[in-house]
KOLLO-835288 format. One record per residue (C-alpha): x, y, z; residue number from 1; residue in three letters. Coordinates in steps of 0.02 Angstrom, whole numbers, m for minus. Layout:
N
PT	u	v	w	zavo	kolti
PT	X	Y	Z	NUM	ala .
...
//
This chain:
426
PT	u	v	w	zavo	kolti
PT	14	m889	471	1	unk .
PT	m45	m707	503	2	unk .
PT	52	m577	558	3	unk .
PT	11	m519	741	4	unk .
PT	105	m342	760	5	unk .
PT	81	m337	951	6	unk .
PT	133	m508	985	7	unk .
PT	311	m498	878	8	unk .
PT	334	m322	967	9	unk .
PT	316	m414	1166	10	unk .
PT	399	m554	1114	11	unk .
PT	567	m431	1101	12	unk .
PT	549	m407	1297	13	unk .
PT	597	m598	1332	14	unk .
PT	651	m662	1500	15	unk .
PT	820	m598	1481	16	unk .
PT	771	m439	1455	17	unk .
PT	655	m417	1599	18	unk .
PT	815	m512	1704	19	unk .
PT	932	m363	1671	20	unk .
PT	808	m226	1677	21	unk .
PT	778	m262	1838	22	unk .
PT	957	m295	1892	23	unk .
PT	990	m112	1814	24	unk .
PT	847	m15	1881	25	unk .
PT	834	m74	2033	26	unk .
PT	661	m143	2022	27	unk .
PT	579	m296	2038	28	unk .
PT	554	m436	1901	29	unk .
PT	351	m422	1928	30	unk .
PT	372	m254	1915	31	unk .
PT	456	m238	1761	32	unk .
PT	341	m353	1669	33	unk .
PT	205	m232	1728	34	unk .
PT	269	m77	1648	35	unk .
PT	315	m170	1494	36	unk .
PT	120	m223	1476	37	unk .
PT	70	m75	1469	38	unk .
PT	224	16	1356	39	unk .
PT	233	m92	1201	40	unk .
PT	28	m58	1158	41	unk .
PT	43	135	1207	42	unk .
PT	183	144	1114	43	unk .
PT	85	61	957	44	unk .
PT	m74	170	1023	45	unk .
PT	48	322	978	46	unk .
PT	78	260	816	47	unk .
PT	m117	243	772	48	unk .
PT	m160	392	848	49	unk .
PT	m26	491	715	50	unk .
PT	m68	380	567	51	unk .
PT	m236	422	602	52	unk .
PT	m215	605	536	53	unk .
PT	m226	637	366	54	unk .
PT	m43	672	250	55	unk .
PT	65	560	418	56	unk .
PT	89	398	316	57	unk .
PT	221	433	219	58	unk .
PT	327	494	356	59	unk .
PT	294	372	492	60	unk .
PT	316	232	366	61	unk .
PT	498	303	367	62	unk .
PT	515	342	514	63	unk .
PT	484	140	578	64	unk .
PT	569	82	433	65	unk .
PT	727	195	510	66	unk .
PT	720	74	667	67	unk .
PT	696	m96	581	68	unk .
PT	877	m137	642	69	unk .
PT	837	m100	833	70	unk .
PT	673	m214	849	71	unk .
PT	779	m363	926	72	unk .
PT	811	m401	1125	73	unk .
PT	1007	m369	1122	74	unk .
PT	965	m164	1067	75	unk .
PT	852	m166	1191	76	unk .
PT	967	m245	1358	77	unk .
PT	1109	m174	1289	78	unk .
PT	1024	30	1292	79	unk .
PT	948	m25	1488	80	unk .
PT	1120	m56	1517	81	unk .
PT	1233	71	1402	82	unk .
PT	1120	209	1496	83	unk .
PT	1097	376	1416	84	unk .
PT	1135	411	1225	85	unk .
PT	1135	293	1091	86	unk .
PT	956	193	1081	87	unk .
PT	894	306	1245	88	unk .
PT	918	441	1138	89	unk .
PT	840	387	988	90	unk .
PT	704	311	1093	91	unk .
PT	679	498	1176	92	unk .
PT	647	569	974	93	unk .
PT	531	437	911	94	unk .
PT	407	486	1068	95	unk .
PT	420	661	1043	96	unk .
PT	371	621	849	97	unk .
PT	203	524	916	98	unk .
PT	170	592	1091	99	unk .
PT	265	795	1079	100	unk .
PT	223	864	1247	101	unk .
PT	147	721	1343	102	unk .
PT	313	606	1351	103	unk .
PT	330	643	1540	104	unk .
PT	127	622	1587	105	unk .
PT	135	459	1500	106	unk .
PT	312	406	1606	107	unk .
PT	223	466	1777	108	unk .
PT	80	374	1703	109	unk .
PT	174	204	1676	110	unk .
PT	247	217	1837	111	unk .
PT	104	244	1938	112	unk .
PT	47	81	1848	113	unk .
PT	183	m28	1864	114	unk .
PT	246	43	2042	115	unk .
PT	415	81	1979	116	unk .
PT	514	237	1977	117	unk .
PT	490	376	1859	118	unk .
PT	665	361	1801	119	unk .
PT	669	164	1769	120	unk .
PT	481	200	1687	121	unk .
PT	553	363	1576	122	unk .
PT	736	214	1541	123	unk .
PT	597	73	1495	124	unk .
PT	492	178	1378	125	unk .
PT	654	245	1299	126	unk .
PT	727	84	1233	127	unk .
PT	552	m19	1196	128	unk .
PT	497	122	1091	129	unk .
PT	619	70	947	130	unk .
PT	603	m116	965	131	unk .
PT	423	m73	937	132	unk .
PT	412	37	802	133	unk .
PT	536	m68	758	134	unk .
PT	447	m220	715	135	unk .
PT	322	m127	619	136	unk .
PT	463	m79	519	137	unk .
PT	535	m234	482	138	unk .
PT	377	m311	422	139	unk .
PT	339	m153	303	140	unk .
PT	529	m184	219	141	unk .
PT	498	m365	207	142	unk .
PT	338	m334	124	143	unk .
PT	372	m173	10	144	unk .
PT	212	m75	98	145	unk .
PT	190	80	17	146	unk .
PT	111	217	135	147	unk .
PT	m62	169	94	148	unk .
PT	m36	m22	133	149	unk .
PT	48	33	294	150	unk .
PT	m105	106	355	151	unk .
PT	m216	m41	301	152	unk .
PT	m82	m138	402	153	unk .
PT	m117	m28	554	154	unk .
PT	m295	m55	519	155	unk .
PT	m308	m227	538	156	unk .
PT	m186	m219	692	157	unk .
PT	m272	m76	777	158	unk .
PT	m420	m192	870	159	unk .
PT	m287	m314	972	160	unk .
PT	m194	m170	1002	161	unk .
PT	m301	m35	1097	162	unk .
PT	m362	m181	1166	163	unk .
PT	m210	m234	1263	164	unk .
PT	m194	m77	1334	165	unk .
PT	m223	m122	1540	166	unk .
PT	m358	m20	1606	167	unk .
PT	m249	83	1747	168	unk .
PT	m172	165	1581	169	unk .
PT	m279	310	1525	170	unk .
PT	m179	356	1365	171	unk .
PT	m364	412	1285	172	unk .
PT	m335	543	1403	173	unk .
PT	m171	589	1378	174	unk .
PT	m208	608	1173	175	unk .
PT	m376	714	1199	176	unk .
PT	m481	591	1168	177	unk .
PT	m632	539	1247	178	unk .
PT	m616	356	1232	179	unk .
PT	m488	223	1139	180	unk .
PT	m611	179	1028	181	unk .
PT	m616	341	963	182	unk .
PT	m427	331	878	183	unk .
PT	m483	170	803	184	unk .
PT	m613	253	734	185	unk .
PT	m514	376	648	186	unk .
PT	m407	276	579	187	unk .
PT	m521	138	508	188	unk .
PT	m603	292	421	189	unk .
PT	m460	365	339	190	unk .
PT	m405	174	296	191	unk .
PT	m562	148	229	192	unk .
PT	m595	298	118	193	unk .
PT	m392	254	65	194	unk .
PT	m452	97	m14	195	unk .
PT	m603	152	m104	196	unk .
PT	m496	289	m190	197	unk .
PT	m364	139	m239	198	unk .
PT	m522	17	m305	199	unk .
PT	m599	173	m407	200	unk .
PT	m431	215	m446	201	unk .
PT	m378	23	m519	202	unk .
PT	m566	18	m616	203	unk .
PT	m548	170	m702	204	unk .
PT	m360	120	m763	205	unk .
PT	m455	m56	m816	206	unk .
PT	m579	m5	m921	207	unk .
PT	m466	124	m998	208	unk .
PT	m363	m21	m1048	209	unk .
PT	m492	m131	m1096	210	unk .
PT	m571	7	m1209	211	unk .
PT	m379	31	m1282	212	unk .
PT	m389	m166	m1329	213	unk .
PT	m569	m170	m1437	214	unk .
PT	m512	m116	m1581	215	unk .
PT	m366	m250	m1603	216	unk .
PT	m500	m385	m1532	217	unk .
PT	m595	m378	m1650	218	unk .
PT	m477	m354	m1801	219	unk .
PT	m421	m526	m1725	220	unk .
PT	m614	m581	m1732	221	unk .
PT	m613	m534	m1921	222	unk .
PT	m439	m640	m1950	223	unk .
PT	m516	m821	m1847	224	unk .
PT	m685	m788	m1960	225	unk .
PT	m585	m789	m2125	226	unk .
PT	m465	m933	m2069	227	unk .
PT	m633	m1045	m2013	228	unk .
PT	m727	m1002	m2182	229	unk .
PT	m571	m1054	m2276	230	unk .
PT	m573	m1209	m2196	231	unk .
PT	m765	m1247	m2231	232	unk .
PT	m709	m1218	m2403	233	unk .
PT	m571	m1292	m2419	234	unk .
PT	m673	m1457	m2334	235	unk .
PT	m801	m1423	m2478	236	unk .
PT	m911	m1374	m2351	237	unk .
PT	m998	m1550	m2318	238	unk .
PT	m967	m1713	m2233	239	unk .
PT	m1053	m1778	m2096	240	unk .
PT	m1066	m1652	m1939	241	unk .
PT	m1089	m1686	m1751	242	unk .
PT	m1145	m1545	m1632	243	unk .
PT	m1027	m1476	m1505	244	unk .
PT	m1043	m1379	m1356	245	unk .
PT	m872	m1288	m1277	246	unk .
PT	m885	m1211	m1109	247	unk .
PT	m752	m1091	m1069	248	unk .
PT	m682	m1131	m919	249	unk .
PT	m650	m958	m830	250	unk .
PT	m573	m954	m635	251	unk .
PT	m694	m833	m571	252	unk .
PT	m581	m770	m442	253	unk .
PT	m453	m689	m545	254	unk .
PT	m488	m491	m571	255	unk .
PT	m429	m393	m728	256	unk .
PT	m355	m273	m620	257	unk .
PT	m231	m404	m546	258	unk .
PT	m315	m371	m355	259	unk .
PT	m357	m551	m381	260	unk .
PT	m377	m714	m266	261	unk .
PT	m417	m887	m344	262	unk .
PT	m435	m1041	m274	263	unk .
PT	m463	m1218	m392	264	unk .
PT	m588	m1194	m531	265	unk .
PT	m693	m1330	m470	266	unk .
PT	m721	m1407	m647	267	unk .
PT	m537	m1406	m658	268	unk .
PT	m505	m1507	m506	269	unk .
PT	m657	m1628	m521	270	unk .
PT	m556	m1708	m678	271	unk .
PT	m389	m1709	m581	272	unk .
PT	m432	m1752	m403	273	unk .
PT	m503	m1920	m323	274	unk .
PT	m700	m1894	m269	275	unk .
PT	m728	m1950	m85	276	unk .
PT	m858	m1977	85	277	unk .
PT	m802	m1903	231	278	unk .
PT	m907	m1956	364	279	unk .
PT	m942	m1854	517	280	unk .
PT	m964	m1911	712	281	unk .
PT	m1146	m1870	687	282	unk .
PT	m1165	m1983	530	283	unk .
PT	m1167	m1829	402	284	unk .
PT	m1096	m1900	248	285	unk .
PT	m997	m1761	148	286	unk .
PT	m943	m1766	m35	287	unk .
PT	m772	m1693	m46	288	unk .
PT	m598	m1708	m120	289	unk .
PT	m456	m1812	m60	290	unk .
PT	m330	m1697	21	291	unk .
PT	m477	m1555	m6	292	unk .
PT	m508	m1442	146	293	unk .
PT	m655	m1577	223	294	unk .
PT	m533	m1722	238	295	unk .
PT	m402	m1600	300	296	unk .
PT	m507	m1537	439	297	unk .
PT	m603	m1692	479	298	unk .
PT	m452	m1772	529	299	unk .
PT	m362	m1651	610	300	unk .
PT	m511	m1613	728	301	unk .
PT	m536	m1834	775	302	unk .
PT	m324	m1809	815	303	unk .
PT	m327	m1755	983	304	unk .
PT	m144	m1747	987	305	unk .
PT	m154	m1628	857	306	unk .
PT	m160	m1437	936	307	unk .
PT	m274	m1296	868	308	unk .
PT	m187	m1102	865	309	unk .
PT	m166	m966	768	310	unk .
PT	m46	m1062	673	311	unk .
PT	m179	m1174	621	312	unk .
PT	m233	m1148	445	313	unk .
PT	m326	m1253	286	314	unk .
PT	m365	m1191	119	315	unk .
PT	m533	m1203	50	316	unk .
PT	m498	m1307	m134	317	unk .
PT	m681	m1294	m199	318	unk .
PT	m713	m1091	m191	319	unk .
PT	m751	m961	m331	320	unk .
PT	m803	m768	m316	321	unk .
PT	m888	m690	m451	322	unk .
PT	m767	m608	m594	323	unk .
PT	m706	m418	m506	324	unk .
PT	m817	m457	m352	325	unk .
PT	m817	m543	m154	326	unk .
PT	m979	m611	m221	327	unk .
PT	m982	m833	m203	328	unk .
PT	m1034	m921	m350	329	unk .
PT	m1174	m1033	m314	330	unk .
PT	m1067	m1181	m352	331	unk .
PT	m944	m1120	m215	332	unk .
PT	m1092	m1162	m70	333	unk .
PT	m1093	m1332	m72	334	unk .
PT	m905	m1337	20	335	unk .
PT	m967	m1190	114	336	unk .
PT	m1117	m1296	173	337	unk .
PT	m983	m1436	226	338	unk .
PT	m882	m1338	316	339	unk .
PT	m1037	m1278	413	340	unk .
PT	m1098	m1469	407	341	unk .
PT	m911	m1477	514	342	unk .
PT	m939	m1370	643	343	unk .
PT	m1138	m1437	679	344	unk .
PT	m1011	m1611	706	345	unk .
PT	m874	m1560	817	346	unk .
PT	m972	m1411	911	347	unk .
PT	m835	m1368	1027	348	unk .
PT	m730	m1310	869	349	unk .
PT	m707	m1115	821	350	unk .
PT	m627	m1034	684	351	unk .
PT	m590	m903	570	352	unk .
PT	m584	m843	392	353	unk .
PT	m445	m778	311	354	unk .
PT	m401	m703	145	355	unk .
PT	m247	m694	54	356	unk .
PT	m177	m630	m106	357	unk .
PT	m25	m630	m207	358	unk .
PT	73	m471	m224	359	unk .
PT	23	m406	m427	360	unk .
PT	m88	m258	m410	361	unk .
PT	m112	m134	m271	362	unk .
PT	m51	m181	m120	363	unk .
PT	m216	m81	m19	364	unk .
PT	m333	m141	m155	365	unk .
PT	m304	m316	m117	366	unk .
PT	m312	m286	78	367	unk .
PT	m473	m211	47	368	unk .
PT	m533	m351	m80	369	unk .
PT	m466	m522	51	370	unk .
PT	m557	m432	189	371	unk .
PT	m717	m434	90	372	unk .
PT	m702	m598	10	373	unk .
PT	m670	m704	196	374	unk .
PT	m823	m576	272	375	unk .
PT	m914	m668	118	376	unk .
PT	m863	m821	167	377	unk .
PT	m902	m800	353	378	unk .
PT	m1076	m714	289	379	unk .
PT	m1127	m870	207	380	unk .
PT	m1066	m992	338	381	unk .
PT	m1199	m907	440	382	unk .
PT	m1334	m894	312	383	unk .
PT	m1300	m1096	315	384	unk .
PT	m1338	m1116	486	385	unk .
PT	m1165	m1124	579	386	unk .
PT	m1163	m1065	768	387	unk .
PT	m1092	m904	768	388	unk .
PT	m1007	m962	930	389	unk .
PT	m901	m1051	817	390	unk .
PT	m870	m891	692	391	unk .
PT	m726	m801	747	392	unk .
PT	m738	m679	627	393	unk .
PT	m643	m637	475	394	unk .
PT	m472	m553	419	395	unk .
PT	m417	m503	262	396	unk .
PT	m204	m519	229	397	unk .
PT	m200	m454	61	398	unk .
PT	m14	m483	m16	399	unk .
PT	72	m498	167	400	unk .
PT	104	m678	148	401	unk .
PT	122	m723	m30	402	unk .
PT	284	m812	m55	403	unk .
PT	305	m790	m238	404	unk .
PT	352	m620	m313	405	unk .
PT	232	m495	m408	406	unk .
PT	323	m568	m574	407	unk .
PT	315	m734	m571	408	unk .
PT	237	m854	m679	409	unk .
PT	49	m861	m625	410	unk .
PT	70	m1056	m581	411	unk .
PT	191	m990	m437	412	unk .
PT	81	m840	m384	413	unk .
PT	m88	m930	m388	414	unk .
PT	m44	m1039	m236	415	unk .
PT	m57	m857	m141	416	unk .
PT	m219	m828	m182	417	unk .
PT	m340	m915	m83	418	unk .
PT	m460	m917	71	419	unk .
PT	m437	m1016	230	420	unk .
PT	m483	m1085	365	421	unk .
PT	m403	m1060	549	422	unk .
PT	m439	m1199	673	423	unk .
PT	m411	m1102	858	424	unk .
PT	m513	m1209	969	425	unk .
PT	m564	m1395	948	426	unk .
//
């Protein structure tokens, strides 16, 4: 399941909470809900717009890491009701940190837009603005982001985001900008030039290390050369001989630089896993694996009782990416070309492509590297023929949900790497 940083932050402001804001302010219910619209993704807006200057991380990652604690809807009803001090007051400092000077245009702003007072708008923004920054926070202790990941987090976040921001709120204005999409923009650059430095960064420390390890490669060369010419000897050199042929079997997903995301070698799981036909409504017959991600999907899109969401999610079994690369190995098409084949059969379905890594490595490099890997994947879903009406794009998690820490045994952390599938409409 992905992480959706504007949806945990609204779901603070639950019925209860809109219930006794109103019965404290004075105002109504509707309007209430109104002003809280349009406060949780300004709030966030705030927080992009400051991440989005160079030398900020570091500090803001503190600074919502200081209100992890508050990001729950008893802080929030209890500061509406408690009045000034406590959370009010803390809520007053974190806006001055983001916004400085323009606090009060964005409260007359908010109230304007909600029809409520300016004090019940100035008392709203006060106490969601740690709940908010809150929730950031709570995800970046849960998760160990270092200031760089943080702002990759942002990154991915900042689209839904300034988009949720209603129209009646001009906070582009407010900041100096000429339009929201302009503090995207700024921040998707400095994320972006943030991970290049961390994937030149982790190839220079590999090939460092991997010059560091010729020499005792091939002293170890020398030692299996004399152990296999003893043997010949020893075995008098004759005998009858049979030719042999060993293939290495390599999982072309997994990176030297531990920024890695496997999914089953597909030689591996053809002599483990039962061969099967799915067939599809339009008679397309597909080869697959039993339990792979074609019977998976097949079935859950014939079970009509069976809802599609963000929630929604199969791995691909039968996918490799060239060694240090988001380029697919040809092998890897054919269960890209089912899972087009899929959505030719049940045309009303859409999805999306995510990545996901475990947590060795650099947190921002493997943001960077899932991102590229499900755009591959979506690339060549397209380059098979699948109705982009049906593509809804592609998202990369990095480490955010792996389950197993960065020190396990790889047989834990492998079942974090991987590339799936999100069913959201059927």
């Amino acid at each position: 399941m992905s992480f959706d940083l504007l949806e945990s932050a609204k779901n603070i402001f639950n019925n209860n909470v809109v219930s006794q804001a109103s019965s404290q302010l004075g105002e109504s219910e509707g309007g209430i809900q109104k002003a809280l619209s349009g406060i949780v993704p300004v709030v966030l807006s705030g927080l992009l717009n400051k991440a989005g200057s160079s030398g900020n991380a570091g500090s803001l990652l503190d600074m919502v890491k200081g209100v992890a604690g508050d990001a729950n809807p008893g802080a929030v009803a209890g500061a509406i009701q408690g009045g000034a001090g406590g959370l009010l007051a803390k809520g007053a400092d974190l806006l001055r940190s983001l916004f400085g000077e323009k606090v009060d245009a964005i409260i007359s702003m908010v109230s304007n837009f909600a029809g409520i007072k300016e004090s019940s708008a100035g008392t709203l923004l006060q106490s969601a603005a740690p709940a908010t920054l809150g929730t950031v926070g709570q995800y970046a202790v849960q998760n160990n982001l270092t200031p760089n990941s943080f702002l990759s987090l942002l990154d991915t976040q900042k689209d839904k985001i300034l988009g949720a921001i209603p129209g009646g709120l001009n906070i582009a204005g407010i900041l100096g900008l000429g339009s929201i999409g302009e503090l995207g923009k700024k921040l998707g650059g400095l994320a972006s030039g943030l991970g290049s430095a961390a994937t030149t960064t982790a190839g220079a420390v590999n090939l460092k290390q991997a010059n560091s390890s010729n020499r005792w490669i091939w002293s170890l060369l020398l030692i299996l050369i004399a152990i296999i010419l003893l043997w010949y000897l020893m075995r008098g050199c004759g005998g009858n001989k049979t030719g042999t042929t060993t293939t290495d079997s390599i999982s072309t997903g997994q990176l030297a630089d531990s920024a890695s995301m496997t999914v089953p070698s597909p030689t591996a799981a053809a002599t483990t896993r039962e061969s099967i036909k799915v067939t599809l409504p339009d008679g397309t017959v597909l080869d697959a694996f039993k339990g792979g991600i074609e019977d998976q999907l097949v079935a859950f899109l014939k079970d009509d009782s069976r809802k599609p969401g963000k929630d929604v999610w199969f791995d691909f079994d039968n996918l490799n990416f060239k060694t240090g690369s988001a380029e697919l190995t040809e092998e890897s098409m054919k269960q890209v070309g089912n899972i087009a084949a899929i959505l030719k059969a049940f045309p009303k379905s859409k999805i999306k492509i995510g990545g996901y890594t475990d947590r060795t490595g650099d947190s921002t490099a493997n943001l960077r590297l899932s991102k590229e890997r499900a755009t591959s994947v979506l690339t060549a879903l397209k380059k098979q023929n699948a109705n982009e009406a049906q593509l809804l794009g592609a998202e990369g998690y990095g480490s955010q949900f792996a389950k197993a820490a960065a020190d396990a045994p790889d047989e834990e952390r492998k079942k974090d790497r991987h590339i799936s599938v999100s069913v959201r409409e059927k």
